[in-house]
C-alpha positions in Angstrom: 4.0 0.4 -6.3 5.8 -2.2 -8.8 3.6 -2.8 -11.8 3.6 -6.5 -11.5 2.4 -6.3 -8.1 -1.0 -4.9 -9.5 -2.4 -8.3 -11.2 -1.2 -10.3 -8.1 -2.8 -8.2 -5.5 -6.1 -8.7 -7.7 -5.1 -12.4 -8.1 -5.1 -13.0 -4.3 -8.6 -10.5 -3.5 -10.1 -13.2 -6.1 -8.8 -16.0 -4.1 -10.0 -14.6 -1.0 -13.3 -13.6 -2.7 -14.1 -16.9 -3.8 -13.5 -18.0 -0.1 -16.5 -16.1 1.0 -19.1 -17.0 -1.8 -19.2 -20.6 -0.9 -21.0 -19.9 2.6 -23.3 -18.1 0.1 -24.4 -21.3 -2.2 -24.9 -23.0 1.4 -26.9 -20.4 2.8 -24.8 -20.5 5.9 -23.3 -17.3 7.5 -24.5 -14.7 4.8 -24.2 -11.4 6.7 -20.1 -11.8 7.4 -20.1 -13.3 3.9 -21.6 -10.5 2.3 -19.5 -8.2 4.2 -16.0 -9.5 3.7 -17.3 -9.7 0.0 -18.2 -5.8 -0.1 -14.5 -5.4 1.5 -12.8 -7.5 -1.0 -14.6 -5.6 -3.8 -13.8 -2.1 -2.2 -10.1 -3.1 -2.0 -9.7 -4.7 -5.4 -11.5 -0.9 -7.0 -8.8 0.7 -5.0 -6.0 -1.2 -6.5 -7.2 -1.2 -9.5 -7.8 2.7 -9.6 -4.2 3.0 -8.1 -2.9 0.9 -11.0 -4.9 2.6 -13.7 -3.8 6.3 -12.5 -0.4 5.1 -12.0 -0.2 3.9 -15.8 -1.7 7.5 -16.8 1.1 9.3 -14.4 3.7 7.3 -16.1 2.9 7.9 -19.5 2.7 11.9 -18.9 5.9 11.9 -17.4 
């Protein structure tokens, strides 16, 4: 994956995270909310293990 591709991948789960925790502060909705929130957590820890082990892989090589 290209290395600047990384922070904007992260950039856009924020976005998308944010989207969810409004129904939160309303108390409207909380289950889905709380799920697509455990989803967009899960991916953005997968991109940014994928980035961290591609900088090690990198460096070694």
């Amino acid at each position: 994956m290209v290395s600047w591709l990384y922070p904007v991948v992260l950039m856009l789960l924020a976005a998308n995270a944010f989207r969810y925790v409004m129904p939160l502060l309303d108390g409207e909705d909380i289950a889905s909310s709380l799920i697509m929130l455990g989803l967009s957590f899960a991916v953005a820890v997968f991109v940014v293990d994928s980035w961290i082990r591609n900088k090690k892989r990198t460096k070694k090589g």
